[in-house]
C-alpha positions as CSV (number, residue, x, y, z in Angstrom):
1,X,-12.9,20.8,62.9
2,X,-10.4,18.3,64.1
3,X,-10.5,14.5,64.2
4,X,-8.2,14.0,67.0
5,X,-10.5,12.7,70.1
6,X,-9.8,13.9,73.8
7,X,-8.4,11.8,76.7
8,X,-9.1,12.4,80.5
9,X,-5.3,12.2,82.1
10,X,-6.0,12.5,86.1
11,X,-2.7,13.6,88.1
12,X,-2.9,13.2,91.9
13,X,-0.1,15.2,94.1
14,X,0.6,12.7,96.9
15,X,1.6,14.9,99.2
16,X,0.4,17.8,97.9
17,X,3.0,19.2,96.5
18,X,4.3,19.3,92.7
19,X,7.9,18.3,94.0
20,X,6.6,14.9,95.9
21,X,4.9,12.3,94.3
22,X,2.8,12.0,91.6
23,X,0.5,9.2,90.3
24,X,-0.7,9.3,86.6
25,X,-3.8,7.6,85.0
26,X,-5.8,7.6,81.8
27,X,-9.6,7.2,82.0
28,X,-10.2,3.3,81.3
29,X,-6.5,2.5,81.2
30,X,-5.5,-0.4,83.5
31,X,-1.9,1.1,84.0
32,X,-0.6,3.3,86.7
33,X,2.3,5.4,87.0
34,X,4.4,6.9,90.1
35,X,7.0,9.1,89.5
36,X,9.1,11.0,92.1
37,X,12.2,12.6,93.2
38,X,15.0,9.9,94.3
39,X,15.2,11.5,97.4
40,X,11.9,10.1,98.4
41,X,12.7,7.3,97.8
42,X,11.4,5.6,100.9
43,X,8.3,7.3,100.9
44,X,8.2,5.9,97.5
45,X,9.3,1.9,98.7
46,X,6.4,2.3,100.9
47,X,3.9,2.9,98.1
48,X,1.3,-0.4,97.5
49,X,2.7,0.0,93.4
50,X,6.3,-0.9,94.0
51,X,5.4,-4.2,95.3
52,X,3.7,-5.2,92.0
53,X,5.1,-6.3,88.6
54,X,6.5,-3.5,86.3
55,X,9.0,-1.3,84.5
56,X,11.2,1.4,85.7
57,X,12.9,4.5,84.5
58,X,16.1,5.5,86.8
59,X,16.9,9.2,85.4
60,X,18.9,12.6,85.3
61,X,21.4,14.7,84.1
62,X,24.3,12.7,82.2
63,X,27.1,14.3,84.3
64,X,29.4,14.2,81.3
65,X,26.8,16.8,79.9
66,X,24.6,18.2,81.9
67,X,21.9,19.3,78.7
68,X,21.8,15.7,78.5
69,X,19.4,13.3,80.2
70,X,20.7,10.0,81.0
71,X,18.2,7.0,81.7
72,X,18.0,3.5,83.0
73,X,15.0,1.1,81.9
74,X,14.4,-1.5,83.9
75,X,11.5,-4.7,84.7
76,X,11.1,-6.5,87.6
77,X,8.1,-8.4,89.5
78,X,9.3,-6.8,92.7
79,X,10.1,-3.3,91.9
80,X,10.8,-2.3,94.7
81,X,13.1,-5.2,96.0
82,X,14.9,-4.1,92.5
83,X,15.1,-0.4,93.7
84,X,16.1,-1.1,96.8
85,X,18.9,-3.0,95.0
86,X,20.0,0.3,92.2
87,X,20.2,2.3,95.7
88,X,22.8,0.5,97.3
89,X,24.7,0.2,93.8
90,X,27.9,3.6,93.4
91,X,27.3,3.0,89.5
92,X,24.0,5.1,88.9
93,X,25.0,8.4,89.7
94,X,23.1,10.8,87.7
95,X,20.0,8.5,88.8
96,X,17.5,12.5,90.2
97,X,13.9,10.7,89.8
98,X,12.3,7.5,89.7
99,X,9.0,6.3,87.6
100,X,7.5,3.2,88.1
101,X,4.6,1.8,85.6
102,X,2.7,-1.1,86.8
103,X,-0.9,-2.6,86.1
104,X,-3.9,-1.6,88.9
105,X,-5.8,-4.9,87.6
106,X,-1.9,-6.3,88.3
107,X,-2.7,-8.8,85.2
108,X,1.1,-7.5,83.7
109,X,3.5,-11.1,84.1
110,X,7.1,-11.6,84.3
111,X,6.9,-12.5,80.5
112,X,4.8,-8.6,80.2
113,X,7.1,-6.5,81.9
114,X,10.3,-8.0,80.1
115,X,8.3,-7.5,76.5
116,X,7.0,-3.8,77.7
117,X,11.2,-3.1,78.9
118,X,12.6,-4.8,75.8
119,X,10.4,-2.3,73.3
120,X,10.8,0.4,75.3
121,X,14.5,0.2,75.4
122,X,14.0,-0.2,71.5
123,X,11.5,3.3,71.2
124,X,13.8,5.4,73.5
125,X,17.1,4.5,71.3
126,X,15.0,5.5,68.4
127,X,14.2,8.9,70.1
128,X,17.3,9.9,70.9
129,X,16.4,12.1,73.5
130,X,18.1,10.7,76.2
131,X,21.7,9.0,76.3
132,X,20.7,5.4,77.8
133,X,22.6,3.2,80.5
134,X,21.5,-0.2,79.2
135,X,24.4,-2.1,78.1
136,X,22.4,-4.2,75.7
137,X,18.7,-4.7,74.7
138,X,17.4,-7.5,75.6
139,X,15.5,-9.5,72.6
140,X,11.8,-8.9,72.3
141,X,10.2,-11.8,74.8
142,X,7.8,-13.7,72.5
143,X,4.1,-13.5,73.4
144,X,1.0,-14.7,72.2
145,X,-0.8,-12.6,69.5
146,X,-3.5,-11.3,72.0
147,X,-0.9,-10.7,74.5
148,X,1.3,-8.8,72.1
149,X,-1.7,-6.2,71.0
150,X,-2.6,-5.3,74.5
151,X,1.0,-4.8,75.7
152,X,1.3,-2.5,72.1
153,X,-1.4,-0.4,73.6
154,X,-0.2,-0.6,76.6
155,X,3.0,1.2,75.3
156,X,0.9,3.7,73.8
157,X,-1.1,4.5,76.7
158,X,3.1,5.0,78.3
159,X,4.0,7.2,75.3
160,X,0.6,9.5,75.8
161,X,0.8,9.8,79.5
162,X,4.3,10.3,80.5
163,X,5.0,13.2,78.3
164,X,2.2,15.0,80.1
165,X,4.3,14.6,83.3
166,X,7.7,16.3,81.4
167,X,9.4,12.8,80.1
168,X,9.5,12.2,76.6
169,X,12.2,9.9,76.5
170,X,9.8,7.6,74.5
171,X,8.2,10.6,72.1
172,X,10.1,9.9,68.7
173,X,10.9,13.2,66.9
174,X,8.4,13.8,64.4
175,X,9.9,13.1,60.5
176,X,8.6,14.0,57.1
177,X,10.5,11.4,55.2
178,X,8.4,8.5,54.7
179,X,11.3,5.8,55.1
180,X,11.6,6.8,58.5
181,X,8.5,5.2,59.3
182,X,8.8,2.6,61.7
183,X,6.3,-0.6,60.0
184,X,7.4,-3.3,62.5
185,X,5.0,-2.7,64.4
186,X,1.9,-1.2,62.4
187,X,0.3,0.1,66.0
188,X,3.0,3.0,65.8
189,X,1.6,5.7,63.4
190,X,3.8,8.3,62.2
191,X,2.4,12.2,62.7
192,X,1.0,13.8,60.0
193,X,3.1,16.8,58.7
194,X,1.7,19.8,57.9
195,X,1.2,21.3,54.1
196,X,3.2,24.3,55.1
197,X,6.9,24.5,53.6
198,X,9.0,27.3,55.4
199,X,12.8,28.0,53.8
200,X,15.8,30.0,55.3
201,X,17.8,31.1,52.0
202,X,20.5,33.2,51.4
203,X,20.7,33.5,48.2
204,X,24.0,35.3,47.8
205,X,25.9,32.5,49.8
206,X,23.9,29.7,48.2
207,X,22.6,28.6,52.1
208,X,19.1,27.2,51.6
209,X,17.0,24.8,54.7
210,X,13.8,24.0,55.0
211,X,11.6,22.7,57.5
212,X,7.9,22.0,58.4
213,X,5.5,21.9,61.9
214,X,5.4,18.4,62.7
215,X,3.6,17.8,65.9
216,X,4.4,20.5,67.8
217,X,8.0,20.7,66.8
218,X,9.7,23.1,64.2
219,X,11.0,19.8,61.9
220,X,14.3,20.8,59.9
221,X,14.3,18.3,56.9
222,X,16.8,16.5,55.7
223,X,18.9,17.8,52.8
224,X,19.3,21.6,54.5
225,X,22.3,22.9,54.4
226,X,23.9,24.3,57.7
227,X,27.4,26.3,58.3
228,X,30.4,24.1,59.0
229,X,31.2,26.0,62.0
230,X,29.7,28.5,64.8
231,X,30.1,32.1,63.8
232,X,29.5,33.9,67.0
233,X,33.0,32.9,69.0
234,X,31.4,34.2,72.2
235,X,28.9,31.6,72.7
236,X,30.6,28.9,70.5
237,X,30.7,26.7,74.0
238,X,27.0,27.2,74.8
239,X,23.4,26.5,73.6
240,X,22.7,26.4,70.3
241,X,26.2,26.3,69.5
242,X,26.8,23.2,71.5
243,X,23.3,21.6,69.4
244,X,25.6,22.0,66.2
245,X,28.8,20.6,67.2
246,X,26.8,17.5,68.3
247,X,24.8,17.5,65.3
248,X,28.1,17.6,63.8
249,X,29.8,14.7,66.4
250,X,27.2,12.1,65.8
251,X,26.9,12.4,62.3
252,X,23.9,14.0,61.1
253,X,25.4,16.5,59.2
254,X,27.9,15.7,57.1
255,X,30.0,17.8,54.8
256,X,28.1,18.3,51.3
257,X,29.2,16.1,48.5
258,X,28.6,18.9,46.2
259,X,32.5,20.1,45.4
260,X,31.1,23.6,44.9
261,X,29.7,24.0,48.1
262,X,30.7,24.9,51.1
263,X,28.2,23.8,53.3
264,X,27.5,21.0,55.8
265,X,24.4,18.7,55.4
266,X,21.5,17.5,56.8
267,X,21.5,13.6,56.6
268,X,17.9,13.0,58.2
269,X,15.0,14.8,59.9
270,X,15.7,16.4,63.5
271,X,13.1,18.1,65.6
272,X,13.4,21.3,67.2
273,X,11.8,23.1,70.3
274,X,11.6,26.2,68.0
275,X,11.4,28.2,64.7
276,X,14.4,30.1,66.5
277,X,16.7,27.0,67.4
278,X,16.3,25.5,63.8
279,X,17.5,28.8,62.5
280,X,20.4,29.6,64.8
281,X,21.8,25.9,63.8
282,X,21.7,27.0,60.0
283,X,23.4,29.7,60.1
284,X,25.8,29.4,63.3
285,X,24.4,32.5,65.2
286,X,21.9,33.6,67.1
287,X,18.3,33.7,65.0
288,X,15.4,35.2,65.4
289,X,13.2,32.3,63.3
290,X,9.9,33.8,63.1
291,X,11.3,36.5,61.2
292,X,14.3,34.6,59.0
293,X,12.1,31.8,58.4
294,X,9.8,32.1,55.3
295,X,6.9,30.4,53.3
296,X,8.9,28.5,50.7
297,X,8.1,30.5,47.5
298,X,6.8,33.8,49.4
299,X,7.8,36.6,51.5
300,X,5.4,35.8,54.5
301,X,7.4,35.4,57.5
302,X,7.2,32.4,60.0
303,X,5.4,34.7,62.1
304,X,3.2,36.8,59.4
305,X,1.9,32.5,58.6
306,X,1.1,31.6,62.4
307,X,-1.1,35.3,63.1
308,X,-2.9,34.1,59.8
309,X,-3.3,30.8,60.7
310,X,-4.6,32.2,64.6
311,X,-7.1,34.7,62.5
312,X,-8.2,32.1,60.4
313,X,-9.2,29.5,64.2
314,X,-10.8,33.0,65.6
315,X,-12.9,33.4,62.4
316,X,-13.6,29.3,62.3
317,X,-14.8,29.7,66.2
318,X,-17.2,32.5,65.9
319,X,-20.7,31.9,67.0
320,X,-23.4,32.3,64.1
321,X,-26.4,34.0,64.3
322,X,-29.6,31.3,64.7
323,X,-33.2,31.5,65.3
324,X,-33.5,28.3,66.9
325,X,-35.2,27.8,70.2
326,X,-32.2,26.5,71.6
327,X,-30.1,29.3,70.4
328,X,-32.1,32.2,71.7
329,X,-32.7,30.5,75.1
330,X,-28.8,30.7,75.1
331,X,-28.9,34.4,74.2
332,X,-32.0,35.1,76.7
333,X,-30.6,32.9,79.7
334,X,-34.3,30.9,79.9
335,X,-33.9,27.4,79.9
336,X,-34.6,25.2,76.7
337,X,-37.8,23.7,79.1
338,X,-39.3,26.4,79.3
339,X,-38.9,28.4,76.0
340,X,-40.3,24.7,74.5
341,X,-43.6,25.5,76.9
342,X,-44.0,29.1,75.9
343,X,-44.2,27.6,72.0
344,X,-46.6,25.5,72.8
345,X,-48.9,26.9,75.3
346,X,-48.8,29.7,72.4
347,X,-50.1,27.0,69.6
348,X,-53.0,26.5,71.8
349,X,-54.4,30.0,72.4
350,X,-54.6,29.9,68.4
């Protein structure tokens, strides 16, 4: 039985269509997003929402690499006036799709929307998963205390919804290292990583990784030990191999201080999409994770844990067996009512 407690996200296709636009809400949230293609952009002017106070996300591919996403955050109490304005602009050229996030109550200020752009800038340089176009962050706008908690869960309620529409430029990757925590703002809680360990060794190299589930992402925890350099020459420009170069480029592993080793290291926690992705980066080549990865301490394969783990929800799921009225009027098909009636018009005959 899980803690975690459901949300109602309500999608509405404008036109129709999943390529048109889209408006987001959460059930009682008082914010509203529109998100669409930038070549509708003037179906997307004439929409009520542009015309209010908000924040904006100008996006697309980085056309220095296109596995990159490149993004724009912007505020404005005319959003679309400031649109209309990034349109006209030759600088924004990766600019595919536009999202607009405004207030349906339209209680969001001037003094709101620069806050809400100044932390969000903040978060999405944090995440790291997108390169972004802002040449500075602006300083935090101060607010009053009741006016800073509702525009913290207002960036919550951002952080929950937009991910559901395929942008998690604000979705920090997940981290098992405590001092990664971010405590300046104590609304912001860290997930909470699984018990599982899983290692990649190879024990006659001296190679060892490990990693953990961490919110849907296969963690790879800092302190593994990767390959200096991509093994299989025939994809050495692509994928996976690209990942490690970068991972390489930007500093997050580093070569091991250990004299005797011959192995790069991990400096901090990084998230990946897979079991698979994690492993090809140890070892420079192609990897089939769910076999290579193992319970730290055992044999059990990465994919030997997760059919135990689905056994164990089937078993947890099953349907006992119960005498209960209610549970035999669910077995019969006759109503609670009336299987309540047949009790008692039976107590009276006695």
């Amino acid at each position: 039985m899980t803690d975690a407690i459901g949300r109602s996200v309500r999608l509405f296709l404008v036109e129709g269509k999943s390529t048109g636009l889209i408006t987001a809400e959460i059930m009682n949230w008082t914010g509203h997003v529109l998100t669409g293609p930038r070549t509708e952009l003037p179906k997307f002017l004439a929409r009520p929402e542009v015309a209010r106070t908000g924040v904006y996300l100008l996006h697309g591919r980085d056309p220095d690499d296109p596995d990159r996403t490149m993004l724009y955050i912007g505020e404005s109490d005319q959003v679309g006036t400031r649109l209309k304005q990034h349109n006209q602009e030759d600088k924004k050229t990766y600019w595919e799709r536009t999202c607009v996030i405004t207030s349906k109550d339209q209680n969001i200020t001037k003094a709101h929307a620069r806050y809400l752009e100044s932390r969000l800038i903040g978060i999405a340089t944090k995440a790291k998963r997108a390169k972004l176009d802002n040449g500075t962050a602006p300083p935090v706008v101060p607010l009053p205390e009741a006016d800073c908690s509702d525009m913290e869960f207002f960036i919550e309620q951002i952080r929950l919804i937009l991910p559901v529409l395929g942008l998690e430029f604000f979705r920090e990757s997940p981290t098992a290292s405590a001092s990664a925590t971010d405590t300046s703002h104590p609304t912001t809680q860290p997930p909470e990583p699984t018990g599982t360990v899983f290692a990649l060794d190879h024990k006659k190299s001296g190679l060892h990784a490990e990693a953990r589930e961490i919110d849907g992402d296969f963690v790879l925890l800092k302190g593994s030990r990767t390959v200096t350099h991509w093994k299989q020459t025939s994809t050495k420009d692509q994928g996976y191999a690209k990942l490690h170069r970068k991972l390489i480029d930007d500093g997050t592993l580093q070569p091991d201080p250990d004299p005797n080793s011959d192995w790069l290291i991990l400096t901090e926690d990084v998230a990946f999409s897979s079991p698979s992705a994690a492993g090809a980066v140890v070892v420079g080549r192609s990897a089939n994770g769910r076999i290579e990865w193992k319970v730290k301490g055992t044999q059990q394969t990465y994919a030997a844990w997760q059919e135990e783990q689905i056994n164990q929800a089937e078993q947890g799921a099953a349907i006992p067996l119960n005498t209960s009225v209610e549970s035999q009027a669910i077995r019969t098909g006759t109503s609670v009512h009336q299987k309540k009636e047949s009790a008692t018009d039976g107590a009276g005959i006695i």
